[in-house]
Rosetta silent file (secondary structure, phi, psi, omega in degrees, C-alpha in Angstrom):
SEQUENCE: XXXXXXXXXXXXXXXXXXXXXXXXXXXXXXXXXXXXXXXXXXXXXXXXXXXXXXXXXXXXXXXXXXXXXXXXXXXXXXXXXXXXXXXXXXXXXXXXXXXXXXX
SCORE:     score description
SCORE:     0.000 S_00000001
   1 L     0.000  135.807  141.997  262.862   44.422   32.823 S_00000001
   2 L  -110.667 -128.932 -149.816  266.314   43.663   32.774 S_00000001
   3 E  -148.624  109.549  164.949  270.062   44.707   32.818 S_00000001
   4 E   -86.533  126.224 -165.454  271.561   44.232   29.211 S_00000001
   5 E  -138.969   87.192  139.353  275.303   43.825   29.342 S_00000001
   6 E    11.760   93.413 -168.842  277.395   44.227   26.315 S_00000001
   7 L  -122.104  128.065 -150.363  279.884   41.689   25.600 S_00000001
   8 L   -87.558  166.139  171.721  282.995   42.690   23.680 S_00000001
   9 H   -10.726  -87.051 -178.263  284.825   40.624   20.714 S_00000001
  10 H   -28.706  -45.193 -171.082  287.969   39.243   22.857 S_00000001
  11 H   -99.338    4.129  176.357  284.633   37.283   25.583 S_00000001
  12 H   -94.786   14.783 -172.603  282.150   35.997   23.086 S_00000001
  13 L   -90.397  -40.218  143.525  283.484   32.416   22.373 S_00000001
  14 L    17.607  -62.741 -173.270  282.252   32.198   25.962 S_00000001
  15 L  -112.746   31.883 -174.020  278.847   33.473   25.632 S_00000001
  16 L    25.637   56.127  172.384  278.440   31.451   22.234 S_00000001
  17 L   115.174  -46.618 -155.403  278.640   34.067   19.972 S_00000001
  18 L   -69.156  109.787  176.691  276.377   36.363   21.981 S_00000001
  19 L   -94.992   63.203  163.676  277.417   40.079   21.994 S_00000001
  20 E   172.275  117.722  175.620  274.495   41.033   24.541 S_00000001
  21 E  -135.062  150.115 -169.840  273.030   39.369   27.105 S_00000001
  22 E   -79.503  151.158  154.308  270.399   39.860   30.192 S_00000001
  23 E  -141.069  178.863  166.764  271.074   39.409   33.544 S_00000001
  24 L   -70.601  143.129  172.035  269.249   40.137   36.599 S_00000001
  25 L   -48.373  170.627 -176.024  269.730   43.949   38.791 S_00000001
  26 E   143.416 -157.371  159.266  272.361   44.208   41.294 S_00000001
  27 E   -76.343  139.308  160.545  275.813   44.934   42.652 S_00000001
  28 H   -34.619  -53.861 -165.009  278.244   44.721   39.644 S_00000001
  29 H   -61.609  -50.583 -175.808  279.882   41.729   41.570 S_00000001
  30 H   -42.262  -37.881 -166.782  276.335   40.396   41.442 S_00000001
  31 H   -79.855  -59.725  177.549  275.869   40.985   38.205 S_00000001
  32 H   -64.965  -18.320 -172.598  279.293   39.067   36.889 S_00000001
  33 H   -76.280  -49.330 -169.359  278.946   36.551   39.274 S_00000001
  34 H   -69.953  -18.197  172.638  275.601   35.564   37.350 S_00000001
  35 H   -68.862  -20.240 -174.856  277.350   35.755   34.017 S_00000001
  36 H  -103.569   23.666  142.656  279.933   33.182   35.165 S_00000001
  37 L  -113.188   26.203  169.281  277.141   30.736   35.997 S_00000001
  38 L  -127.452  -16.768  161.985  275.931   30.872   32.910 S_00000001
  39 L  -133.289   70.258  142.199  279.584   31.246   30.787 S_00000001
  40 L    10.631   83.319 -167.357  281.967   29.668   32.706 S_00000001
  41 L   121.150  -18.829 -166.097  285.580   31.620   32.257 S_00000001
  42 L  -111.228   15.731  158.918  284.368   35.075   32.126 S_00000001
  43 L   -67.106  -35.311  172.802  284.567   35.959   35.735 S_00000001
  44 L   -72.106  -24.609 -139.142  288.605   35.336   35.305 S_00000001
  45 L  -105.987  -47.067 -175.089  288.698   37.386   32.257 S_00000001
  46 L   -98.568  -35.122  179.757  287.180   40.541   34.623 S_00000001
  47 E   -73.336  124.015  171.495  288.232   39.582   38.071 S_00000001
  48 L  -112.807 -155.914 -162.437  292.074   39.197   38.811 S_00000001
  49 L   -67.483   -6.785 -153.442  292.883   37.120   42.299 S_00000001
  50 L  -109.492   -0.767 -171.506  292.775   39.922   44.747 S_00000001
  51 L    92.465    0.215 -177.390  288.885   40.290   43.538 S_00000001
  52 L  -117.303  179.113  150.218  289.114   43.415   42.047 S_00000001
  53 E   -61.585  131.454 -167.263  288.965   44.519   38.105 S_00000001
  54 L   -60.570  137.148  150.458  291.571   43.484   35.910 S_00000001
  55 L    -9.407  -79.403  173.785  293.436   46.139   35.073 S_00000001
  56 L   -86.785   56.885 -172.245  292.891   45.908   31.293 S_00000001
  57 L  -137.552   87.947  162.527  289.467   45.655   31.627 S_00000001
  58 E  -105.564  130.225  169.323  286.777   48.609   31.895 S_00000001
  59 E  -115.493  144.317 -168.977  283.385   48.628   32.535 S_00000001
  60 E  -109.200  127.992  170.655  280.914   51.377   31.960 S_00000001
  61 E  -116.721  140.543 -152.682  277.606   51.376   33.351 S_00000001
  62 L   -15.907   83.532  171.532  275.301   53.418   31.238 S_00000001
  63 L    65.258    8.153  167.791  278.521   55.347   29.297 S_00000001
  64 E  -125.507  149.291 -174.239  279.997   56.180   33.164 S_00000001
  65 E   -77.403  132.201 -141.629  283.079   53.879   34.157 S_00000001
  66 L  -109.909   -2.493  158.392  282.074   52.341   37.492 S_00000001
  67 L   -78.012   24.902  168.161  285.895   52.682   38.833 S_00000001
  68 L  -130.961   16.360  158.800  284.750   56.347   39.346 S_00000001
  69 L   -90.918  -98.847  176.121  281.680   55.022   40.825 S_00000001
  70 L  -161.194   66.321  154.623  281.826   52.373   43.209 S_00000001
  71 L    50.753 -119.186  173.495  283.932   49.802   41.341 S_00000001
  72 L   -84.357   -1.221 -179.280  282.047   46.204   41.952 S_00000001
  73 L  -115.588    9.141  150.505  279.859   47.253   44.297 S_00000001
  74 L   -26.952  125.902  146.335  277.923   49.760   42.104 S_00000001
  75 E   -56.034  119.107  151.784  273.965   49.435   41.810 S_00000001
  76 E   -96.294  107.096  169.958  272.813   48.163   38.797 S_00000001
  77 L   -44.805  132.632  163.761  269.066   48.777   37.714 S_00000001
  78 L   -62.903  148.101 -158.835  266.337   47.147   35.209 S_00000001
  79 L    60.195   26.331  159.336  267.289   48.896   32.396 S_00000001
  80 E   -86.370  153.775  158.382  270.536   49.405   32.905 S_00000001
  81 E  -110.739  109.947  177.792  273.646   48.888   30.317 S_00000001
  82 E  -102.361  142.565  178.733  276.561   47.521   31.329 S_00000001
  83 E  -125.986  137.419  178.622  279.634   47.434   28.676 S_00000001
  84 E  -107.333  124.224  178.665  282.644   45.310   29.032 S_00000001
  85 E  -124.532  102.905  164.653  285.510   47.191   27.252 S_00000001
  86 L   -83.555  110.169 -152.643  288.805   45.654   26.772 S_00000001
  87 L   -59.717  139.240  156.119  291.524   48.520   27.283 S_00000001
  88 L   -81.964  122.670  157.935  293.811   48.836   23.813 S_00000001
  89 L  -142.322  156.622  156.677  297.353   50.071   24.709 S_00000001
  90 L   130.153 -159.150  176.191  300.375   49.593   22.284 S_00000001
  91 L    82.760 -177.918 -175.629  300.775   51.031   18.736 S_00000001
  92 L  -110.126  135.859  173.270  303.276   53.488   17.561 S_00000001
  93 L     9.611  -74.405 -178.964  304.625   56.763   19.014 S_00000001
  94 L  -153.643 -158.071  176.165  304.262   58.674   15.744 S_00000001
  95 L   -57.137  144.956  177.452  304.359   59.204   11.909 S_00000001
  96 L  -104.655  157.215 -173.235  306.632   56.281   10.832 S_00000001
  97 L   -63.568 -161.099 -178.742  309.467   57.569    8.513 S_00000001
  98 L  -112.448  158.932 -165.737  308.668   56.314    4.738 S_00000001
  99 H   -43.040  -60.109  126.787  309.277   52.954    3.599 S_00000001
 100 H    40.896  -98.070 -172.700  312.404   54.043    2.205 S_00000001
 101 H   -70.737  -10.475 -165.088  313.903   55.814    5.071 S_00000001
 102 H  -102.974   -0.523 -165.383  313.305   52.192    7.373 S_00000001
 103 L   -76.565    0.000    0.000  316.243   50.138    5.147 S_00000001
């Protein structure tokens, strides 16, 4: 068995296309570390320099978000799911007035 890991829109030109790919069990770090010897670029994309997870980046290990676990150094299992989720922010406040009302 292995560890299926999710790969969202924004990381597949990477992974040629592929939104799901195996890796081997481990520590999370373990786990990403084997994805970037096999797609080259997607460690920077998760990692920022100090080593930890970027900011706009969450990952979920089966549906629980491993910063309220134990970040990168979570156990991962055969049969586990890991999901890479790139955080959305932005969009507007509230109801926008009508076209109208915007002149």
């Amino acid at each position: 068995m292995a560890v299926l890991v999710r790969i969202p829109s924004p990381l597949r030109n990477l992974t040629g296309g592929q939104d799901r790919v195996e890796t081997a069990p481990g520590r999370l770090a373990e786990v990403i570390d084997e994805l970037e010897r096999r797609f080259p670029g997607i460690r920077d994309r998760l990692i920022d320099g100090s080593g930890e997870l970027r900011r706009f980046v969450i990952i979920f290990l089966n549906g629980e978000d491993v910063r309220f676990l134990q970040g990168l150094e979570t156990p991962v299992r055969d049969g586990d799911e890991v999901s890479i989720v790139p955080a959305v922010s932005g969009g507007a406040a509230g109801p926008r007035p009508p076209q109208e009302a915007r002149r």
